[in-house]
Structure formats: C-alpha cells, structure tokens
C-alpha positions in Angstrom: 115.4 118.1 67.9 118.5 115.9 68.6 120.9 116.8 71.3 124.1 115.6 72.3 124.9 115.2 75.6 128.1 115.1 77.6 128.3 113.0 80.5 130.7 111.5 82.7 129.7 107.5 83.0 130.0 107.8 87.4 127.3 111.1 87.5 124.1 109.3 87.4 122.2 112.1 89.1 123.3 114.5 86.2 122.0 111.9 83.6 118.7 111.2 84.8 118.4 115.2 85.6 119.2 115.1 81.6 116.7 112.4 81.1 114.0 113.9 82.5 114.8 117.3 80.8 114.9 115.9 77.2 111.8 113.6 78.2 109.7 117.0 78.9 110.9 119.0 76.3 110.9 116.2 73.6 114.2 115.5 72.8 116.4 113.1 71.0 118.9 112.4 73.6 122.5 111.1 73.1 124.6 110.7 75.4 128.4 110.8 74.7 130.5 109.4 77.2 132.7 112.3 78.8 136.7 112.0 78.0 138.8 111.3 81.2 141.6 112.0 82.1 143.2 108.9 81.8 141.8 108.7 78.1 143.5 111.8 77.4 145.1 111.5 73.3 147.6 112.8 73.6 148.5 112.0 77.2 148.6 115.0 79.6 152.6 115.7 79.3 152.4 115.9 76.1 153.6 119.2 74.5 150.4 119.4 72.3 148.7 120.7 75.3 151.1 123.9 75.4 149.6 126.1 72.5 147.3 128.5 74.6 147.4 131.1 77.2 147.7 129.2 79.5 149.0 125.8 80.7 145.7 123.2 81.3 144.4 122.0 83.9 143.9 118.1 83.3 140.5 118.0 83.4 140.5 120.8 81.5 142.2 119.2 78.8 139.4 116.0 79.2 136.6 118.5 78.4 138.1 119.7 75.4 138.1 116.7 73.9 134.6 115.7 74.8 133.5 118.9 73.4 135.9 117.6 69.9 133.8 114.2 70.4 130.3 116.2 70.0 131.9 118.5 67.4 132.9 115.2 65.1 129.3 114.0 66.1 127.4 116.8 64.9 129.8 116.7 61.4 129.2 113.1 61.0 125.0 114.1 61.6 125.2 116.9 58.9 122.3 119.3 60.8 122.7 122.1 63.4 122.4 120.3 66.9 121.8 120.9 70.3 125.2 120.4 72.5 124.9 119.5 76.2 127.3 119.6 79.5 125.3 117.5 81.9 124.9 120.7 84.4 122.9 122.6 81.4 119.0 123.9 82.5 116.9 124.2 79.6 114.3 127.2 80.1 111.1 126.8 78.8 110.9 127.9 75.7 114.2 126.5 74.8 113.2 123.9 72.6 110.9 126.1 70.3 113.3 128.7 70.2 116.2 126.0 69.1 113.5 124.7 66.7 113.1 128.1 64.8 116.9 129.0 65.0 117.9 125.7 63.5 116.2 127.2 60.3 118.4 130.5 60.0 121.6 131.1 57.5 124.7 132.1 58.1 124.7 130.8 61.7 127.3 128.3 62.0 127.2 128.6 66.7 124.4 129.9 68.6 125.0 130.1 72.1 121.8 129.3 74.5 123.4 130.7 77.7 124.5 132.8 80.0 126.4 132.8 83.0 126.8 136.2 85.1 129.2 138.0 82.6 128.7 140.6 80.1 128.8 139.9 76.8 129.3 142.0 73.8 126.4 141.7 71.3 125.2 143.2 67.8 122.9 143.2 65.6 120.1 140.9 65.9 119.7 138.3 62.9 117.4 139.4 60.3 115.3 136.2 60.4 114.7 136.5 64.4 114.8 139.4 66.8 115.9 136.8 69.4 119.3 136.0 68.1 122.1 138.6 68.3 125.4 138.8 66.8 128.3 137.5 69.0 131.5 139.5 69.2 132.9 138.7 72.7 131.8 136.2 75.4 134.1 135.0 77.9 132.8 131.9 79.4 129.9 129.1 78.3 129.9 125.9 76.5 127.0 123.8 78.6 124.3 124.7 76.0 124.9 126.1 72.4 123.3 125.0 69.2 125.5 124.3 66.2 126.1 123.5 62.6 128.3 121.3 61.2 130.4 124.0 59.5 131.1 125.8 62.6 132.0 122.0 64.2 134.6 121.8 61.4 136.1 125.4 62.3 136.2 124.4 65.8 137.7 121.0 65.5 140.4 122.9 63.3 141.0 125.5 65.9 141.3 123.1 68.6 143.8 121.2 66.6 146.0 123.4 66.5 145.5 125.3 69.4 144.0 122.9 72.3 142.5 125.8 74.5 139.5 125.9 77.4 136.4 124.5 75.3 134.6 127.7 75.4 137.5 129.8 74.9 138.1 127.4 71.7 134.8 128.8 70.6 135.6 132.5 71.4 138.9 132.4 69.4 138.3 130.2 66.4 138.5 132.5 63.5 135.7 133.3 61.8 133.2 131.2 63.1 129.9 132.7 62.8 128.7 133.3 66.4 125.6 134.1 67.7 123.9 134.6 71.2 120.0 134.2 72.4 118.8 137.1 73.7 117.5 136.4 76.3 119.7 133.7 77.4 117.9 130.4 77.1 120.0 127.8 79.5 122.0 128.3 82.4 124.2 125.9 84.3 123.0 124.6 87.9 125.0 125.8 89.6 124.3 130.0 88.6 120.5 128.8 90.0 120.8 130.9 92.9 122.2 134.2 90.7 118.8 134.7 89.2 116.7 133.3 92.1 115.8 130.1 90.7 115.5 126.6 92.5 117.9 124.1 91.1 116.1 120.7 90.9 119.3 119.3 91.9 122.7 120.0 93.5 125.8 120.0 91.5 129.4 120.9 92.1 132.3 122.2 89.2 134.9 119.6 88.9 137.2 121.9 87.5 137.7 124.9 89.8 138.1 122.7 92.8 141.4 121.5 90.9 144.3 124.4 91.3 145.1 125.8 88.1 148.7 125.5 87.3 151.0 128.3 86.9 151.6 130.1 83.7 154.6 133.1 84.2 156.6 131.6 81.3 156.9 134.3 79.2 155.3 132.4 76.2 152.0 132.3 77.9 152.1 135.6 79.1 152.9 136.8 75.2 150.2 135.1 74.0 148.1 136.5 76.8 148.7 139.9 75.9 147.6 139.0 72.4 144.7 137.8 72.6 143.9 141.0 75.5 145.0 143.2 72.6 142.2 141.3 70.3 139.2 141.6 72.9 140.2 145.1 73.2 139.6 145.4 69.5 136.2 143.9 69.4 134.9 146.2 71.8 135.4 148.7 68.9 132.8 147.4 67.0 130.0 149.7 66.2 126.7 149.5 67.3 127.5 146.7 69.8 126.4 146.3 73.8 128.5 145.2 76.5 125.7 143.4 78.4 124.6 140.5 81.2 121.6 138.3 79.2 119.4 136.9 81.9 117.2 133.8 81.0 113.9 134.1 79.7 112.1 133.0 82.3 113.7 135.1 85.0 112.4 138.1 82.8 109.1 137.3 82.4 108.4 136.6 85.4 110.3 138.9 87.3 107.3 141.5 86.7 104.8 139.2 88.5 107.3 138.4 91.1 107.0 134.8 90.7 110.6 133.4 90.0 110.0 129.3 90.4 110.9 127.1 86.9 109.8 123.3 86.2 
C-alpha cells in the first residue's frame, strides 16, 4: 500500500517516527514536503483566503494546501491511497484493514481516525461491516484513505472555498464519506485519551497560534449556514451520534492491557 505523507522538511523526529511506522507495517512511503507559510499561493492577504466561516489562521492556510498537494498526488496515482499528517499512529491492523477497503465501491474517502468527538455514522458498507457511512465529523485529516474521485471533489471544493483541511472534507458536496469503525489511527497527541504510550512527543503548531477574529457579519452568515446544515444531518434516519475508539484500545481493554508497538 502506498501512502503519502505530509511533512514539514525541519521535523525530523516526526519523519523517522513515519519511517519506522511504514517500515513495520510495509508501506510505500512518500513524503511530500509540507507547504509553508511563506510558500503560501496565493499569499496570506490575499482575498482568496476569505470564502469560509471563518478567517484562517496562516498555518492553517499552509495545511490546506499540503493536503491539495496529496489530493493532486493521489489524482495523478489513479488508486485509493493512504494520506498522512506526520503526527498520525497507525493501529495494528491498520494496514490490512486499508488493504481490504481499498477494494470497496462507491467509497470515494474513508476516514481511519478518530479524535475524542462524536461522530454521526450510518449504515455500514455492504462489502465490510467495518466501514460505516459518514454523515457528520467535525475534526480529522491525519489519516484517511482516498480515491482519486473524491481528490477531484476536494480539490474543487477547496478551490472555491479554501476552508480548514478537514472541514474541506466535511463540506464538499457529495463526496462519498466513510468512517472505520473502530477508529483505526489517532494523532499523538490524543495518546493519553485512550491510555496509550506515545512513542514520541509532539506538539500542535496550529493551536499555539491565536485564531484571528471573525464578528464580520459575513462569517457569522455563513456560520449560521453551515450550523443550519449539520443540524439537518442529524435528521438522518438510522444514524448514531457516537465517539469511535481505536481498535486496539477495544480489544484490549477487556484484558486490561492497554500498551501498542
């Protein structure tokens, strides 16, 4: 299996962390060279980046379009790939599971996380009990598996409307989303959430930076929208509003053994 991974050129811990995680599990690693700010296209003034919600942090805006740097990759690669922040933990049956729901139709996104929030789910896919319909997920873009149709849709999106790289996912229109159930990758840093031992230390580099005020009445317009749509997905029948937990967490909760390597 070939994943893509995103990684800023100064975090070397991160990227043999990565290295040694794709070496276990048998992966194709490549690494794409995380946007910075300073590469920003357009540059950070520029009015492209007011289209969402909210106005952008700057590093905000940088992930975005690393995550549009994978989503070209995996077009140009024409097969459903593994997409990587450098903070993503694998679980251990992560890459068989990813193997199996590489084969499934009309899957165009398949989330591999989870990260302490609920998430409304549905029906599971009738190919694999593992891997639920996804109606509403508010955060996670360190580990998902996708297809080069759904990289289309989400390069589209994020043209024109340059958002948080998860909540790009969440909003593009139609995109066929789905969710592994249970979770199968978390980021480092939610470790300690379901008593695990993260091999290494890590630190967010965006919610250290203040997020910028956004009272213009556009944003809070477009806020309100998009309240108004989640609100409306939650009355989807036969759906759950639940918190995934990785796989390993519940199988070995039961023997009260929670270590991971």
């Amino acid at each position: 299996m070939r994943a893509l991974l995103i990684n800023l050129k100064w975090e070397g811990e991160r990227l043999a962390f990565q290295q040694a995680q794709a070496k276990n599990y048998g992966l194709k690693l490549e690494v794409l060279s995380a946007v910075t700010v300073a590469e920003l296209d357009p540059k950070v003034d520029d009015v492209f980046w007011e289209r969402w919600q909210r106005p952008l942090r700057d590093v905000e805006k940088a992930t975005l379009q690393s995550h549009q740097a994978a989503w070209k990759r995996v077009v140009e690669l024409g097969s459903p790939t593994l997409v990587l922040e450098d903070d993503a933990w694998l679980m251990p049956d992560a890459v068989s599971f990813i193997a199996e729901a590489a084969r499934l139709e009309s899957v165009e996104h398949l989330t591999l996380e989870t990260r302490g929030r609920r998430k409304l789910i549905g029906h599971a896919h009738h190919h694999s009990r593992l891997v639920r319909r996804l109606w509403l997920d508010r955060t996670g873009a360190a580990a998902y598996l996708l297809w080069p149709a759904g990289a289309l849709k989400l390069l589209a999106r994020s043209q024109a409307v340059p958002a948080l790289a998860d909540a790009v996912i969440v909003e593009t229109p139609r995109l066929l989303r789905w969710q592994a159930a249970p979770a199968q990758a978390i980021q480092l840093d939610m470790a300690t959430r379901y008593s695990l031992v993260a091999p290494i230390m890590v630190a967010s580099a965006i919610s250290t930076v203040q997020r910028p005020s956004g009272n213009h009445f556009r944003y809070r317009m477009r806020r309100i929208y998009m309240q108004v749509r989640f609100g409306l997905s939650m009355l989807r029948p036969r759906t759950e509003l639940v918190e995934l937990v990785p796989d390993c967490v519940k199988l070995l909760a039961s023997d009260g053994e929670l270590t991971h390597d």
